[in-house]
LODRENTOR-72469 format. One line per field, with one value per residue: x, y, z of N, C-alpha, C in turn; residue in three letters. Coordinates in Angstrom, 1 decimal. Example, Ala and Ser with C-alpha at 12.3 -4.5 7.8 and 13.67 -1.06 7.14 Angstrom:
2
nx 13.2,12.8
ny -5.7,-2.2
nz 7.8,7.1
cax 12.3,13.7
cay -4.5,-1.1
caz 7.8,7.1
cx 13.2,12.9
cy -3.3,0.0
cz 7.8,7.9
r ALA,SER
//
This chain:
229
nx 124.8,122.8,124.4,124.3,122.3,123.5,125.5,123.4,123.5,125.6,125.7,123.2,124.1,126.3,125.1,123.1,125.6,127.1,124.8,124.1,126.0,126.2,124.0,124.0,126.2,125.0,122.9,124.9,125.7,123.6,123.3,125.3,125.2,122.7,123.4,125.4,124.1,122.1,124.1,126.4,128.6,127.3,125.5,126.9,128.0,125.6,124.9,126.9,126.6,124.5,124.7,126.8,125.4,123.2,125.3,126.8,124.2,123.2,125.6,125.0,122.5,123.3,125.2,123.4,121.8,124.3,125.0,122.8,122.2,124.8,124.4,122.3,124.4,126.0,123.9,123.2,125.7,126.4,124.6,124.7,127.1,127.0,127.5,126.5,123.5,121.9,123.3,126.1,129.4,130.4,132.9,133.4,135.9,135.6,134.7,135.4,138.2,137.9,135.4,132.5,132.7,132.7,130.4,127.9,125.7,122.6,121.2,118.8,116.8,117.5,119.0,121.3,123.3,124.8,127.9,131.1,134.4,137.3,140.7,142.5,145.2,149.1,150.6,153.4,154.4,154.9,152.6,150.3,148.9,145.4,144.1,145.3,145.6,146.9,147.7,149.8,152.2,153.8,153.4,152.1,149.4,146.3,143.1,141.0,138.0,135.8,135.9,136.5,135.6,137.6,138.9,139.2,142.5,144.9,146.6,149.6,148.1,145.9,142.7,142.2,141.0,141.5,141.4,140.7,141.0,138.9,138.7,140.3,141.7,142.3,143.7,146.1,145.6,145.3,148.3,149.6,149.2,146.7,145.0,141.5,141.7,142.2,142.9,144.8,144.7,142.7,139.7,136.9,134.6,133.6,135.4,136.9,139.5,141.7,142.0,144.2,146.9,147.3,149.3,148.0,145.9,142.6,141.8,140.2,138.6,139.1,136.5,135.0,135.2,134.9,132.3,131.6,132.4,130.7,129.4,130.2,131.0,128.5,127.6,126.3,127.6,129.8,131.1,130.4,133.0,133.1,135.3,135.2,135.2
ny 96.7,95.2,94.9,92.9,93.2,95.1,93.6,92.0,93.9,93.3,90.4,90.3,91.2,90.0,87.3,88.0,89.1,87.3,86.0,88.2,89.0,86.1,86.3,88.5,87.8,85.6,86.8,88.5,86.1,85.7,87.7,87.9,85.4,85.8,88.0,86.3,84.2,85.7,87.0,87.6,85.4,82.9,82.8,82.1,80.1,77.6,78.0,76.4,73.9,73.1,72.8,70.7,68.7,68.5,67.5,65.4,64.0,63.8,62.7,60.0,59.1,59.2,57.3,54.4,54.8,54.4,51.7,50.2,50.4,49.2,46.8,45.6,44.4,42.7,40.9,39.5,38.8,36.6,34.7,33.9,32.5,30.7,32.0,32.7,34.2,35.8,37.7,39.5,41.2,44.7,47.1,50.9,52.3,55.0,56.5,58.1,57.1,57.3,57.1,54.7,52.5,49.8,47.1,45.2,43.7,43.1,41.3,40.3,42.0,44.4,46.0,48.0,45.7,45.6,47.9,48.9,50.0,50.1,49.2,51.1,50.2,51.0,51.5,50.4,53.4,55.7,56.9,57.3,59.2,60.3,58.0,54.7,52.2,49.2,45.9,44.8,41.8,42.7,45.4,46.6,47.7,48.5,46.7,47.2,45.4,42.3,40.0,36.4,34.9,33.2,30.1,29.9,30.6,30.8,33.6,35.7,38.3,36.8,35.5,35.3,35.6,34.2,35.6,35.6,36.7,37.7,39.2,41.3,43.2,42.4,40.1,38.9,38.9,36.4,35.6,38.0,37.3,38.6,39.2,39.1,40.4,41.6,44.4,45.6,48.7,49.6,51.9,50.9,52.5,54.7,57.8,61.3,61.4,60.2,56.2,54.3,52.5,50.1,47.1,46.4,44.7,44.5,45.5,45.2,46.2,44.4,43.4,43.7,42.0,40.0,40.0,39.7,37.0,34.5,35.2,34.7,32.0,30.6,30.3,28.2,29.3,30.3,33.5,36.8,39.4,42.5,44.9,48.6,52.0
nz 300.0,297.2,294.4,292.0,290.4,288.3,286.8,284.8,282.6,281.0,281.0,279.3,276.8,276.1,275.7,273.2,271.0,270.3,268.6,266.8,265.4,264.1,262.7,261.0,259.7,258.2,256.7,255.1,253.2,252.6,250.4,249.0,248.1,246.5,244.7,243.4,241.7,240.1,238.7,235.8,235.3,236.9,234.8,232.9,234.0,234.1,231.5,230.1,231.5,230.7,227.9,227.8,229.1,226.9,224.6,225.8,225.5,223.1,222.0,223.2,222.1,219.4,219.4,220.4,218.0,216.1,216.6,216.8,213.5,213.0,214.0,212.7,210.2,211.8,212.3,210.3,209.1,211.6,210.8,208.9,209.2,211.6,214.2,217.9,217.8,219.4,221.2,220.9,221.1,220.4,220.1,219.9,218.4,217.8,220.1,223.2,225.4,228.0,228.0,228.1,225.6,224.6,224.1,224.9,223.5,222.7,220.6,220.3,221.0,220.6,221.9,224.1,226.3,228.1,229.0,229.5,229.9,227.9,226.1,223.7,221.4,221.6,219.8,220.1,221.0,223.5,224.4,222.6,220.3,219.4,217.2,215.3,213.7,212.8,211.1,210.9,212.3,215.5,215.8,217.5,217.5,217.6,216.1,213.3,212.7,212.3,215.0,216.2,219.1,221.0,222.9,226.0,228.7,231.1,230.7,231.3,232.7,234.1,233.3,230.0,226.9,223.4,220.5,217.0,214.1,211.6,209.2,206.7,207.6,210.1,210.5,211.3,214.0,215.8,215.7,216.4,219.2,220.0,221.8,224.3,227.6,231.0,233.4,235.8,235.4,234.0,234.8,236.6,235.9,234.0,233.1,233.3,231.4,229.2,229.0,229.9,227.9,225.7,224.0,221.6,222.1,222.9,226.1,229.3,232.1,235.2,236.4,234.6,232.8,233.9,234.3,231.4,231.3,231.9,229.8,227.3,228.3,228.7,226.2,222.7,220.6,218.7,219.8,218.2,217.8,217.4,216.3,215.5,214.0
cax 123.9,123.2,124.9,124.5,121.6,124.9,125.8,122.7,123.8,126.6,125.4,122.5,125.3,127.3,124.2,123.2,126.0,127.1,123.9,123.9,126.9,125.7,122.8,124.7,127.1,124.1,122.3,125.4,125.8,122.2,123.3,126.1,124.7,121.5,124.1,126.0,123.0,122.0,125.6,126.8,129.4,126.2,124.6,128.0,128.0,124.6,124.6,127.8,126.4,123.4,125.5,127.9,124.3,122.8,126.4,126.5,122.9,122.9,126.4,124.5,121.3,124.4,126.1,122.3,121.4,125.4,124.8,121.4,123.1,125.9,123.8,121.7,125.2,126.2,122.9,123.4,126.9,126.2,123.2,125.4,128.2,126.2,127.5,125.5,122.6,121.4,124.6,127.7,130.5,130.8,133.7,133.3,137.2,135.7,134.5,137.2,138.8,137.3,134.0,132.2,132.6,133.0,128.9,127.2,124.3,121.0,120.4,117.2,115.9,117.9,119.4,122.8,122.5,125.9,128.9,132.7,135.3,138.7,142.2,143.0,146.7,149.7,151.1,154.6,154.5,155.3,151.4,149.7,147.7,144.4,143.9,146.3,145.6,147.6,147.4,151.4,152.5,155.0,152.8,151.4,148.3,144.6,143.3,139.4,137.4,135.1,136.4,135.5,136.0,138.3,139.0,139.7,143.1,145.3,147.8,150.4,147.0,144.8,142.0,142.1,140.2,142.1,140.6,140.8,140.5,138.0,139.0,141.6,142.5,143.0,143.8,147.2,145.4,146.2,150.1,149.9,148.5,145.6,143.6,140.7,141.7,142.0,144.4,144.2,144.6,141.2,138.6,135.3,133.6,134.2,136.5,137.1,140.5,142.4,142.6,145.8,146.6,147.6,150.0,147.0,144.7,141.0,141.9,139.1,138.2,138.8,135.0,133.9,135.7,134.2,130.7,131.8,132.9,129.8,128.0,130.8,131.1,127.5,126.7,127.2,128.3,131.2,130.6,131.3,133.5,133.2,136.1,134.7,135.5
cay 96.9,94.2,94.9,91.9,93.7,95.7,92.7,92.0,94.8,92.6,89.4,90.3,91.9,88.7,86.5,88.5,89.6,86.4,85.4,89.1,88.6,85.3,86.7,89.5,87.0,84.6,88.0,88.7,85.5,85.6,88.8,87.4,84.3,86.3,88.3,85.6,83.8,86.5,87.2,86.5,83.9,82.6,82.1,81.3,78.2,77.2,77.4,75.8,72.6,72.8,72.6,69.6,68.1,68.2,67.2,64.3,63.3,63.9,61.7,58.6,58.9,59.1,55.9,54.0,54.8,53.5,50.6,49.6,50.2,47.9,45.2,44.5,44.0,42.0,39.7,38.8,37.8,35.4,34.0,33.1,32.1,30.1,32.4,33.4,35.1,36.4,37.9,39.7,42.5,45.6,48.1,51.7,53.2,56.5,57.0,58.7,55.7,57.3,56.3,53.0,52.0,48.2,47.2,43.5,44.2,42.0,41.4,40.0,43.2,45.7,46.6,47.6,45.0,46.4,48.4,49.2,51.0,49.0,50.4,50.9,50.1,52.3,51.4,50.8,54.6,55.7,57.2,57.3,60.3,60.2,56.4,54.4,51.0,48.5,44.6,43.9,41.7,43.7,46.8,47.3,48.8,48.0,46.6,46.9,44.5,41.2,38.7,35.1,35.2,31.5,29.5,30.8,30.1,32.0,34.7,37.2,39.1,36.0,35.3,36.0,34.8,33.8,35.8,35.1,37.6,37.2,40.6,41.5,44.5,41.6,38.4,38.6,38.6,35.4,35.3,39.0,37.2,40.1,38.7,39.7,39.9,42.4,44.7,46.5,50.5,49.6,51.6,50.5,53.3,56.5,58.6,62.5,61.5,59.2,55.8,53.6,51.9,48.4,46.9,46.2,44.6,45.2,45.5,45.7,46.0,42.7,43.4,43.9,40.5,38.4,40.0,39.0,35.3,33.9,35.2,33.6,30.5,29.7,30.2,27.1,29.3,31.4,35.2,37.6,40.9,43.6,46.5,50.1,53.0
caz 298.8,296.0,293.3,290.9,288.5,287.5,285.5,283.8,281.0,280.5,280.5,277.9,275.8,276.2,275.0,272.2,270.2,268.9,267.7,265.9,264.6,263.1,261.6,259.7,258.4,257.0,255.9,253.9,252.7,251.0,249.7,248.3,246.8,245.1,243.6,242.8,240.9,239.5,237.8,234.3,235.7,236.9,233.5,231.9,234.3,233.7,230.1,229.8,232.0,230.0,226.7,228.0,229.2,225.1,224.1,225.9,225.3,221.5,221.7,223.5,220.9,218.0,219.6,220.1,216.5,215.3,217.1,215.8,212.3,213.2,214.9,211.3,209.4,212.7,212.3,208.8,209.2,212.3,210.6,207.8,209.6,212.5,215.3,218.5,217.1,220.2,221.7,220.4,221.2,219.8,220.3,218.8,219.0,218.0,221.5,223.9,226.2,229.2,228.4,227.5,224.3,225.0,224.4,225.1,222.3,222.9,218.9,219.5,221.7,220.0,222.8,224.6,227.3,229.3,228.4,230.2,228.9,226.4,226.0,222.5,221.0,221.5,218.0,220.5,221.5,224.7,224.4,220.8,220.2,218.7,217.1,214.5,212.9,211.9,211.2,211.0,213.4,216.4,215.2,219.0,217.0,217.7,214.5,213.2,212.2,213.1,215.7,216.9,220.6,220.9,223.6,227.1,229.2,231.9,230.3,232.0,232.9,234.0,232.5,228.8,225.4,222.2,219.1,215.7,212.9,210.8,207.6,205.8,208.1,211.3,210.0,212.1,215.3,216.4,215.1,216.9,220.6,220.4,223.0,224.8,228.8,232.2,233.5,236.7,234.9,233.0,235.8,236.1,235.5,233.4,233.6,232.1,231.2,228.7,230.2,229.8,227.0,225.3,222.4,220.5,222.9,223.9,227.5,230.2,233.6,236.0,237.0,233.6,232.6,234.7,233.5,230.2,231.6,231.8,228.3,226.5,228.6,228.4,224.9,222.5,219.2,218.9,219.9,217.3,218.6,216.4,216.6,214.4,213.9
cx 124.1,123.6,124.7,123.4,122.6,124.8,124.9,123.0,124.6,126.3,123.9,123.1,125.8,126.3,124.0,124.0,126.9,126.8,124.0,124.4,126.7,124.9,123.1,125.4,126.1,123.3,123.5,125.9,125.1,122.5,124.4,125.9,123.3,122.4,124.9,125.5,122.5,123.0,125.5,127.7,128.4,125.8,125.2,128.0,127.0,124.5,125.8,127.6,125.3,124.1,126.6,126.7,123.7,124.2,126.2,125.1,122.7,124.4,126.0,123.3,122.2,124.8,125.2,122.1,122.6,125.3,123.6,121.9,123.9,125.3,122.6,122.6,126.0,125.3,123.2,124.9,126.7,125.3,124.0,126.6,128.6,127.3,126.4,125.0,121.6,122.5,125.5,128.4,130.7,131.8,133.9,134.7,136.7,135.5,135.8,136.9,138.5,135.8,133.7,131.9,133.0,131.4,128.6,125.7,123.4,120.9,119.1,116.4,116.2,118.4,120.7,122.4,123.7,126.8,130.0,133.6,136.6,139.6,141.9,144.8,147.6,150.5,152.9,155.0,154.4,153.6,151.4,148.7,147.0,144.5,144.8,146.0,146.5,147.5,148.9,151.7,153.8,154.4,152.5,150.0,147.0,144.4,141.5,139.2,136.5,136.3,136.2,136.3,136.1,138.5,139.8,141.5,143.8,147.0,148.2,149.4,146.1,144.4,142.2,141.4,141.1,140.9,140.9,139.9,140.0,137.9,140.2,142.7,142.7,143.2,145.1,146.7,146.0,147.8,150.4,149.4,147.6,144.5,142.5,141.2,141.7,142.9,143.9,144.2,143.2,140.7,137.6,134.6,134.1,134.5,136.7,138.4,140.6,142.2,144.0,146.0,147.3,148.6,149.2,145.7,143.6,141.3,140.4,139.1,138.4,137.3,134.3,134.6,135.3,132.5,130.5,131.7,131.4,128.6,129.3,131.3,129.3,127.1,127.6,127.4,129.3,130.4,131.1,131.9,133.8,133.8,136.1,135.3,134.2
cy 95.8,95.1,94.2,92.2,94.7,94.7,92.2,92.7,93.6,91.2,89.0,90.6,90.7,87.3,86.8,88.9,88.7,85.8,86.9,89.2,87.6,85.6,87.7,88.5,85.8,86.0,88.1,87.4,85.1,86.6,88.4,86.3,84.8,87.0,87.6,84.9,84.1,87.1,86.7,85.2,82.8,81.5,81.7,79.9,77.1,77.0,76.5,74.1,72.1,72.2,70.9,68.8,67.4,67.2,65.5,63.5,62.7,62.7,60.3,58.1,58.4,57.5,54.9,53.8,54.4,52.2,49.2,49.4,48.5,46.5,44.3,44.0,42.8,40.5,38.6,38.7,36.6,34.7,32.9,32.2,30.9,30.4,32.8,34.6,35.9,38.0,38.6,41.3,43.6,46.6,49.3,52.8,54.8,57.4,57.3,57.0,55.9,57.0,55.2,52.9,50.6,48.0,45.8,44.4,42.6,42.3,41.1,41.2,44.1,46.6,47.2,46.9,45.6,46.8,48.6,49.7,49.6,50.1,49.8,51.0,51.4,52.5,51.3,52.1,54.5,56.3,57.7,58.6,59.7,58.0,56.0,53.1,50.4,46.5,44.0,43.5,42.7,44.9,47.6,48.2,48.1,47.7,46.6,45.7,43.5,40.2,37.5,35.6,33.9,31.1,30.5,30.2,31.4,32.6,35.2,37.6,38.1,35.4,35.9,34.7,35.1,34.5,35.8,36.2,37.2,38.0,40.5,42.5,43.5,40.4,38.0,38.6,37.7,35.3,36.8,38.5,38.7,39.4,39.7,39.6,41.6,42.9,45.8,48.2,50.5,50.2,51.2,50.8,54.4,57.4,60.7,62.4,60.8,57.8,55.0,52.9,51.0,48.0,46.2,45.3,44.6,44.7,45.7,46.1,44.8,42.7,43.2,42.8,39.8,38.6,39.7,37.5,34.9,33.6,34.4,32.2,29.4,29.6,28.8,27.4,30.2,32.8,35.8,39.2,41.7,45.2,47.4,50.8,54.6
cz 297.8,295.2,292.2,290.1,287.9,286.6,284.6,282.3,280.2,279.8,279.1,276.9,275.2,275.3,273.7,271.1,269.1,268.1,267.0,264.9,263.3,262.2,260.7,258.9,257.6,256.3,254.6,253.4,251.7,249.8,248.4,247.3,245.8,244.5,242.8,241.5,239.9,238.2,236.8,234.6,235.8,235.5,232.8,232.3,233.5,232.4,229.9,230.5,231.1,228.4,226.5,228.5,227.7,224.4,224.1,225.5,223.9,221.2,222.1,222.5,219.7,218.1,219.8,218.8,215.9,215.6,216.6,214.1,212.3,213.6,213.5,210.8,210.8,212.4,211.2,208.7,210.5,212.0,209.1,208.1,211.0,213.3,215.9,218.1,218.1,220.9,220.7,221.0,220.3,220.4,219.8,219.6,218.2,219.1,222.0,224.9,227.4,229.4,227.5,226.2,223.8,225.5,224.3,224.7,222.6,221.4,218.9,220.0,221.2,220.8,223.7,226.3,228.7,228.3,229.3,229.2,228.7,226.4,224.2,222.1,220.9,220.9,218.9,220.7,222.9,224.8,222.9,221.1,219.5,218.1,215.5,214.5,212.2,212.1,211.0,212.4,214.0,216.2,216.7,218.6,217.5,216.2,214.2,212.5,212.9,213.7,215.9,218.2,221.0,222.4,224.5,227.9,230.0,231.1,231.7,232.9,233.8,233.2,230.8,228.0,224.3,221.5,217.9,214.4,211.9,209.0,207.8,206.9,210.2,211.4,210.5,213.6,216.1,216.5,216.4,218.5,221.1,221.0,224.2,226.5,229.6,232.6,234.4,236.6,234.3,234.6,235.5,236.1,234.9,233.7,233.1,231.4,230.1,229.5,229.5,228.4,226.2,224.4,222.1,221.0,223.0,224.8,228.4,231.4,234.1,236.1,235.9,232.9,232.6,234.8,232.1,230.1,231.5,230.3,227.6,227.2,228.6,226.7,223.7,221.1,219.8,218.7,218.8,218.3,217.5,216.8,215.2,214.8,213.6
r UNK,UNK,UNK,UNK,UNK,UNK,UNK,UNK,UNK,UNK,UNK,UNK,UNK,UNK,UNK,UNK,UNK,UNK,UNK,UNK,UNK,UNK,UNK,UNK,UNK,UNK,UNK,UNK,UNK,UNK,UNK,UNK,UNK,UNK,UNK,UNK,UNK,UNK,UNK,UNK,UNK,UNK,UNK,UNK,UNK,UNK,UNK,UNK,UNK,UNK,UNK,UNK,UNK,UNK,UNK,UNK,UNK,UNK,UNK,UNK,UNK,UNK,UNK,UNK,UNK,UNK,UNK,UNK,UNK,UNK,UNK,UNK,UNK,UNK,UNK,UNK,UNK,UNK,UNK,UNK,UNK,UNK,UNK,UNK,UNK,UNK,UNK,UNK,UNK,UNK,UNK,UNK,UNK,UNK,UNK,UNK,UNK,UNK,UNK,UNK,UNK,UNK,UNK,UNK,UNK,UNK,UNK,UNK,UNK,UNK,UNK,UNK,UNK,UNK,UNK,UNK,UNK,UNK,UNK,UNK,UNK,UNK,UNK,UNK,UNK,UNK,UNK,UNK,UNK,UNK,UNK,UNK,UNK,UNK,UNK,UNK,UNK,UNK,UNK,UNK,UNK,UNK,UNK,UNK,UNK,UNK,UNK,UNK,UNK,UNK,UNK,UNK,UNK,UNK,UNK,UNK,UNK,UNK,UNK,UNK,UNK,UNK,UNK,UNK,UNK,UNK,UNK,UNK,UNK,UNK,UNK,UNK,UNK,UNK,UNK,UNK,UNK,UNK,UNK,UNK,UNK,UNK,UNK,UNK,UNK,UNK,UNK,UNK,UNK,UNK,UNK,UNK,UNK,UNK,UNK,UNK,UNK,UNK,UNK,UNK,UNK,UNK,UNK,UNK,UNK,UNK,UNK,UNK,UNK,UNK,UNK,UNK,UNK,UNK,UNK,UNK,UNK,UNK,UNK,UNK,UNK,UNK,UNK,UNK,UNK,UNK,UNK,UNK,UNK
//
């Protein structure tokens, strides 16, 4: 006697049950993600991405519109002072250190033409909270004000630029070796964190250095670099 349609039961059993299987576990997976969706966690996410979405938006409009500010009182000092009137540096240390607040402003377009992120000074602290100014030499502080951006040669670091305080509140620049140069903790793109930070410095990126090198090697006035608050 054949026997072998006996095992048919079996072998359709054997076929079927781990596609069944599958199809309950993606069934309850839908189930699970419409309820999930559906949920207040849900909506807490969403508004809270939407929230840190505005946040940031309304902080790049804010730092646009300071910028434009800054770039008329920028014009009319290089105009007076026959600096590159096309061109200059802005640094605004109110921004956090994980994002770009290191801007190459187009004065004649009104524009930010690039940006990378700058360490700010750790006043000689093993890490400086929040931000601290000072223009005494040994201070390790960042210091505000206008800069000229001086003659290039290779530091500790590389590449670096000599700057020369131009106010009252960084007129030890020089005496303090507060030079513009690169330092491989700078990343080169933004971060959520802190990033590293200087005895009194604007530190950069190597990459965003050597996108700097060329606007101040071709231009034939002195850059201005302007560090705010």
């Amino acid at each position: 006697m054949d026997l072998r349609w006996l095992s048919i039961p079996y072998k359709l059993n054997h076929f079927f049950m781990p596609r069944a299987k599958a199809l309950l576990v993606f069934f309850l997976f839908l189930l699970l993600f419409s309820w999930f969706t559906s949920s207040a966690i849900w909506k807490r996410i969403k508004a809270n991405n939407l929230i840190h979405s505005e946040k940031k938006y309304n902080s790049e409009d804010a730092t646009i519109k300071k910028l434009k500010l800054k770039s008329a009182d920028a014009m009319a000092f290089v105009k007076k002072n026959d600096y590159n009137q096309s061109t200059c540096f802005f640094i605004d240390m109110s921004l956090p250190s994980g994002q770009n607040r290191f801007f190459v402003y187009d004065m004649i377009n009104d524009t930010i033409q690039n940006s990378g992120l700058v360490t700010h000074g750790r006043c000689n602290q093993t890490w400086l909270e929040g931000r601290k100014y000072s223009n005494m030499p040994g201070c390790g502080c960042s210091s505000l004000g206008k800069y000229e951006i001086g003659y290039s040669y290779k530091g500790t670091f590389g590449l670096a630029y000599k700057l020369y305080g131009l106010d009252k509140t960084n007129s030890n620049a020089f005496r303090r070796f507060i030079v513009l140069h690169s330092h491989e903790c700078v990343p080169e793109n933004e971060v959520k964190d802190e990033i590293c930070q200087s005895d009194g410095c604007p530190t950069v990126s190597p990459n965003f250095l050597q996108e700097l090198k060329p606007i101040i090697k071709e231009s034939s006035k002195p850059i201005l670099l302007w560090i705010f608050e």
